[in-house]
C-alpha positions in Angstrom: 115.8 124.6 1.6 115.3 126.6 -1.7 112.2 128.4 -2.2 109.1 128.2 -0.3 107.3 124.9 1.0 104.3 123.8 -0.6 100.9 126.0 0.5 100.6 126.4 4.1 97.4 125.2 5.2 95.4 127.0 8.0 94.1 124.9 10.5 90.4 124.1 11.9 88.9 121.5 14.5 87.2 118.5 12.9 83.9 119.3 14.0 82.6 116.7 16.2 80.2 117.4 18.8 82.1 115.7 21.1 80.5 114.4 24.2 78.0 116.4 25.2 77.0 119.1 23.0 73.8 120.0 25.1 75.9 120.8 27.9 77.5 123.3 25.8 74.2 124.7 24.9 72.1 124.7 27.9 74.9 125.3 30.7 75.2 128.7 28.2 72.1 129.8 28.2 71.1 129.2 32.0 74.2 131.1 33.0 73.7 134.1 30.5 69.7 134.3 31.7 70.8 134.3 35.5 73.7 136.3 35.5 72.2 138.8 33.1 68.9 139.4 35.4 71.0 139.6 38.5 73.1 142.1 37.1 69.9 144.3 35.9 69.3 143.6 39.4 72.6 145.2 40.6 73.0 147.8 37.9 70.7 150.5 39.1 72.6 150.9 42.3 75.8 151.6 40.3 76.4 155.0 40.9 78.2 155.7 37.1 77.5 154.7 34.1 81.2 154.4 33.2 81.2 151.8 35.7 78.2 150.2 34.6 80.0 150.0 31.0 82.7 148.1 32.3 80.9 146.0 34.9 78.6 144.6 31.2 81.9 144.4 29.2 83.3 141.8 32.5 79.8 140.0 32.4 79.8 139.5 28.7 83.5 138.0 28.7 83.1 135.8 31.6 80.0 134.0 30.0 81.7 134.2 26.9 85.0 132.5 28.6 82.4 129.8 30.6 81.0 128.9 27.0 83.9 127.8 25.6 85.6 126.4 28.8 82.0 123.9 28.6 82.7 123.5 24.8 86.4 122.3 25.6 85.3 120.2 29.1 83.0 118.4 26.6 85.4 118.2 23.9 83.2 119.9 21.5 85.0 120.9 18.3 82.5 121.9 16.3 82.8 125.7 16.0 79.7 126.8 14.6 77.4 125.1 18.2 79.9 127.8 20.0 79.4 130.7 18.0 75.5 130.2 17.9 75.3 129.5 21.5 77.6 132.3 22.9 75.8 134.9 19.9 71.9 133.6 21.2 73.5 133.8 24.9 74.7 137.1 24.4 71.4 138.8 23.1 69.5 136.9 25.7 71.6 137.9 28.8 71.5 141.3 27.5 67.1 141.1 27.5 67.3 139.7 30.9 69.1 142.2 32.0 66.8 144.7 30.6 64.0 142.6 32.7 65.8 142.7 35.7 66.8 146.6 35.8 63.2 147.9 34.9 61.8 145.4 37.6 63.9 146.8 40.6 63.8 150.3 39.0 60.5 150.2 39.4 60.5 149.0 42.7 63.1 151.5 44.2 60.8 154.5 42.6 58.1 153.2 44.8 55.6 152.0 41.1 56.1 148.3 42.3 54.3 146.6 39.0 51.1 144.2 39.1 53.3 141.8 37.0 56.3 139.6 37.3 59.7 139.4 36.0 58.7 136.6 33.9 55.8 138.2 32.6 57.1 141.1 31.5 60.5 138.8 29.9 57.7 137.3 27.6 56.3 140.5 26.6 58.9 142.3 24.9 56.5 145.3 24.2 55.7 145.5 28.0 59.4 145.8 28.6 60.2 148.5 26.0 57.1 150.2 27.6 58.6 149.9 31.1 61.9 151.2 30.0 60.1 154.5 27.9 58.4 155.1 31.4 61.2 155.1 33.2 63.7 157.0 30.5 61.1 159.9 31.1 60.6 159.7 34.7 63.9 161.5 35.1 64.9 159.4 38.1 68.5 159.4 36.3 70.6 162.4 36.9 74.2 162.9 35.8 75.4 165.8 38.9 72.6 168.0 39.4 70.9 167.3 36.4 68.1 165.0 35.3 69.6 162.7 32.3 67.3 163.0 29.1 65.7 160.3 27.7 68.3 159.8 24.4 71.3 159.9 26.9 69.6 157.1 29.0 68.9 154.9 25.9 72.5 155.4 24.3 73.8 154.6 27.9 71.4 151.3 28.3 72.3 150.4 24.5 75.7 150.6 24.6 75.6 148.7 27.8 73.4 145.9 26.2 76.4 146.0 23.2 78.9 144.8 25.3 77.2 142.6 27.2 76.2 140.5 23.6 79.5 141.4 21.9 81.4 140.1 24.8 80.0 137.1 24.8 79.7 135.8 21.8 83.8 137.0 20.5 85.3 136.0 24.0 83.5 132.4 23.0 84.3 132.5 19.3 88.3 133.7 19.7 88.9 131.2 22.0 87.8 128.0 20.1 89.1 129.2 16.9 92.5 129.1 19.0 92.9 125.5 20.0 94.4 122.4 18.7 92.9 118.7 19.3 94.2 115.5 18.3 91.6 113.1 17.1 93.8 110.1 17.2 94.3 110.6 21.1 91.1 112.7 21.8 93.0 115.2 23.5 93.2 119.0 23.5 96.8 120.5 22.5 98.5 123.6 24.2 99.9 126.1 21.5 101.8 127.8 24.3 104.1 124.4 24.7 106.7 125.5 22.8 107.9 128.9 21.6 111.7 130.1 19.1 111.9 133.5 18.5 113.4 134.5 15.1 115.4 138.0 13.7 112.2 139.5 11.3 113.2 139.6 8.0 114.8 142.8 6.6 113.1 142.0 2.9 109.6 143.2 2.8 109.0 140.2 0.6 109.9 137.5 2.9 107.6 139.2 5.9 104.8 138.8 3.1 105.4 135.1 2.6 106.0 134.5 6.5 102.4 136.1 6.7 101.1 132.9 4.5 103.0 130.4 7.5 106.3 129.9 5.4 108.5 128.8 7.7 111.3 128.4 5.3 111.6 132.0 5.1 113.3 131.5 9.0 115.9 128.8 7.4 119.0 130.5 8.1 118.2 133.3 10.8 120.1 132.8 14.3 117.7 132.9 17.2 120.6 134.3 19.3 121.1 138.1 20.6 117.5 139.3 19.5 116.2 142.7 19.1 113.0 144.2 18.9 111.1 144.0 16.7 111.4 140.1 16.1 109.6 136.9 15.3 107.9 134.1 17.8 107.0 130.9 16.5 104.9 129.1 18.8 104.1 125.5 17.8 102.3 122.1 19.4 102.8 118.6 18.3 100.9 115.7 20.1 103.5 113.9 22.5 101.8 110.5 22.2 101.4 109.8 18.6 103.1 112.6 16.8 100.2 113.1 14.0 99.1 116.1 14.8 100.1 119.9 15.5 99.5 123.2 14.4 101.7 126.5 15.0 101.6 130.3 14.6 103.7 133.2 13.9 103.7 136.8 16.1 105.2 139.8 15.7 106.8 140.9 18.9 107.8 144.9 19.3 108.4 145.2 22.6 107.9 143.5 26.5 105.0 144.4 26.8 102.0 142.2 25.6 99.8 145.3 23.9 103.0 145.1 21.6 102.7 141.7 19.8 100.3 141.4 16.9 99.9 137.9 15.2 101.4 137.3 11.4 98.9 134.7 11.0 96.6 132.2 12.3 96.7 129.2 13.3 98.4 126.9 10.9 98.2 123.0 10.3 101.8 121.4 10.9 101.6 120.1 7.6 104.2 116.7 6.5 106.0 120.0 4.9 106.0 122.2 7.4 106.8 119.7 10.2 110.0 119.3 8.0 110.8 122.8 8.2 110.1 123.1 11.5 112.7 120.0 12.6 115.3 121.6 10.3 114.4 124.7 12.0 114.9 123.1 16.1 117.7 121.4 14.3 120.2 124.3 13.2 118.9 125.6 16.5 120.5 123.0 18.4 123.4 123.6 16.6 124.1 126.8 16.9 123.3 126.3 20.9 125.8 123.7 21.7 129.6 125.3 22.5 132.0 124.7 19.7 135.1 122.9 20.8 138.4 125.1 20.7 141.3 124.8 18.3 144.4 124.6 20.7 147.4 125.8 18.9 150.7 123.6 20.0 153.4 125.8 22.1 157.3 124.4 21.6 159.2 124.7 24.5 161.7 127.0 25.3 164.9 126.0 24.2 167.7 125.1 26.8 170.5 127.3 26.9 173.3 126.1 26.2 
């Protein structure tokens, strides 16, 4: 191989809606609406805010996780129905959780309100109204103080943050990371396979292994590896052999904090899929035991 392949091409899903697009959409938003009020529900009773922090960041990623699972049970490919969705989702569980707490703050303070949990989720000025009230009631403390009214509302934003955020990039990350086959209609695993490579010594070559040039890996022995190296994880569709995509990660230690990805995902190009099999190919090579040159021994002479 001399020189570098032609341009790498990143790859995207097609697009389609696949089978049930609604699904996607609705099962979404139910879950972030229910799971966000019950967890204004529960939050009150937390007894740190630290704690309450975490316990939105879980709740934003499991929607966020659910959302794409649907989008991939329905075969939904189109990117931009999961990014709305899990975005809408995510500001929408985070107002029904705001709905829920001020309802069963109010309640545990003894001011049971004249209205109902829906009524006050369709008046958004009668929730921020509820919320003032309550930020200047004082029924917060933080030890043996009563928590102002600024520390309540960075606590409750910040709270609301990761409950949206957390929704909406758990949901986006994980469809921009899968592989389907139109031809078959089936979803590929980029975990199938893995090589791991020596990283090249020239900064030059790491540059154009950032752009998915794999023929910058023509040559290196995947044998006796050191930290830091390269991991090429690739997919191919088993049944008709059309499609496939594959990444590149820097790997600087055991431990998964220490990987960071050299690109994206990439589209097995015709190019790149010749690469790649002259890749596996010198690979195999160098793995199978080379035979043993046996030198002939004469035998001792007889004495005379």
């Amino acid at each position: 191989m001399d020189g570098p392949v032609a341009a790498p091409e990143r790859y995207s899903l097609s697009g389609h809606w696949g089978q049930r697009p609604s699904l996607v959409v609705f099962g979404t938003v139910v879950l972030a609406l229910v799971t966000g009020y019950l967890w204004g529900f529960a939050s009150p009773h937390i007894p740190s805010m630290k704690l309450s922090w975490l316990g939105g960041c879980f709740l934003g990623c499991g929607v966020g996780y659910c959302c794409y699972w649907l989008a991939r049970q329905t075969k939904c490919r189109n990117c931009g129905i999961v990014h709305v969705t899990a975005w809408v989702s995510g500001i929408l569980c985070a107002y029904t959780a705001a709905v829920g707490f001020a309802m069963e703050v109010l309640a545990i303070t003894g001011n049971r309100p004249p209205f109902s949990a829906v009524a006050l989720a369709f008046d958004p000025v009668l929730l921020k109204d509820a919320l003032v009230a309550i930020a200047s009631s004082g029924c917060f403390r933080s030890g043996s103080r009563p928590m102002g009214s600024g520390e309540l509302w960075f606590h409750w934003g910040f709270e609301a943050l990761a409950i949206a955020v957390g929704i909406g990039a758990v949901a986006s990350y994980q469809i921009r990371r899968q592989i389907f086959c139109e031809e078959c209609y089936q979803w590929l695993d980029i975990k199938a396979n893995s090589k791991c490579f020596p990283l090249p010594a020239d900064a030059a070559d790491v540059t154009r292994l950032k752009t998915g040039d794999l023929s910058v890996l023509d040559g290196k022995s995947p044998s006796m590896l050191k930290f830091p190296y390269c991991r090429l994880d690739y997919s191919v569709c088993k049944k008709c052999g059309n499609t496939g995509a594959y990444r590149l990660a820097l790997v600087k230690g055991a431990a998964a904090s220490e990987e960071s990805a050299l690109t994206p995902l990439m589209r097995l190009t015709p190019e790149a899929a010749v690469v790649l099999g002259q890749l596996l190919a010198r690979e195999k090579e160098s793995a199978e035991p080379t035979p043993e040159k046996t030198e002939s021994v004469s035998p001792p002479a007889s004495p005379e």
